[in-house]
Every structure is written in structure tokens, then in C-alpha cells.
Residue, then its C-alpha position, 0 to 999 in steps of 0.5 A: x600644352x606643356x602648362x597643362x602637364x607639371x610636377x608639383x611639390x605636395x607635402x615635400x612629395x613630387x606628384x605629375x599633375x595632368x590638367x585635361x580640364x575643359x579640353x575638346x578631344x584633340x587637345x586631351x589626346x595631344x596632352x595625353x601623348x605628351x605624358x610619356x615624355x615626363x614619366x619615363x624619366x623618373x625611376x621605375x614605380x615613383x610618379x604619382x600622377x593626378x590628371x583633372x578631367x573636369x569639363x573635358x570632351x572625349x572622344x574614341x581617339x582620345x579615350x585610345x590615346x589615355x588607354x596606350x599612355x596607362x599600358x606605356x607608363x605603367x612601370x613608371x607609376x606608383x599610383x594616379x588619381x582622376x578628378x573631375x569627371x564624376x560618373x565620367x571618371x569612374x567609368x574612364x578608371x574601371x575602363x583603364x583599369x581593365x585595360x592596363x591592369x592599374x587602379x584609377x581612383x577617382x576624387x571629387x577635388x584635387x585636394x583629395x587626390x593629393x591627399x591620397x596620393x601622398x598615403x603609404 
């Protein structure tokens, strides 16, 4: 599963891509837990974080585990961006977004993202 969480270089800047793409439910909340692990070691309010949600499978395990993660990671990130997930997304971001108190926008492409990212 560690293929599935990186750092990527996007225009000179360091974004954390989190690939649940295709994933059943155990596997995003495996993933997802294991998130926390690259995050807290970046300083406060630096990680821009992308996660691909693109033909995932959730389920309440999993959508607990995404939840804890937004609240745990929260110091630690300067922004995130959903891609993949169409209706599916915008209703997982407002639901973290009501949960952890960060936004969570949501994007067609990875490109999107990325570019959205890297904005001041």
C-alpha cells in the first residue's frame, strides 16, 4: 500500500498524492491510516495533499477512517483536493468539511488539482 501514498514534485512544489483509486473499503481505510505517517513529518501547515478517489468503494469503516485522518492531520496541511469521485466527492468533502473544519474541494483531473494546489 505504500505505492499508493507519495510525494510528488508539481511545478517545484512538494504535494503528498494519496491514491485510493479502484480501492475495496479495507484497502482506503489501510491506506488512509497510513497517511498520518508522512504528514506529521512535514512542518505545521505545509502539505498539500491530493487523494484520487476514482472508482473507489467505501464503506462506514472507511468513511470513519478518512474523518479521523482530516481531524488528526489538520495542523499539518495547507490545503487538499478530491479527485475522482464525482457526486461521490462533493458529498465526502462537505461531509469532511463539516467534520474536521477544512475545505475539500473537489476536481475532475488530477491536473486540476494540482494546479489548484500550487495557487497562493
Amino acid at each position: 500500500m505504500n505505492d499508493r501514498i507519495q510525494f510528488v514534485s508539481h511545478q517545484k512544489r512538494q504535494i503528498l498524492c494519496v491514491d485510493f483509486s479502484n480501492c475495496l473499503p479495507h484497502e482506503v481505510e489501510k491506506i488512509v491510516r497510513s497517511v498520518p505517517d508522512y504528514v506529521t513529518t512535514q512542518p505545521r501547515n505545509s502539505v498539500l495533499v491530493l487523494s484520487d478517489f476514482t472508482g473507489v468503494s467505501f464503506d462506514r469503516d472507511a468513511i470513519r477512517a478518512i474523518k479521523e485522518t482530516a481531524v488528526f492531520d489538520k495542523p499539518y496541511v495547507k490545503k487538499s483536493a478530491l479527485v475522482g469521485g464525482g457526486n461521490l466527492s462533493e458529498v465526502l468533502g462537505q461531509s469532511l468539511k463539516d467534520f474536521s473544519g477544512r475545505k475539500f474541494p473537489t476536481f475532475k483531473s488530477r491536473e486540476e488539482a494540482l494546479i489548484w494546489l500550487i495557487e497562493e
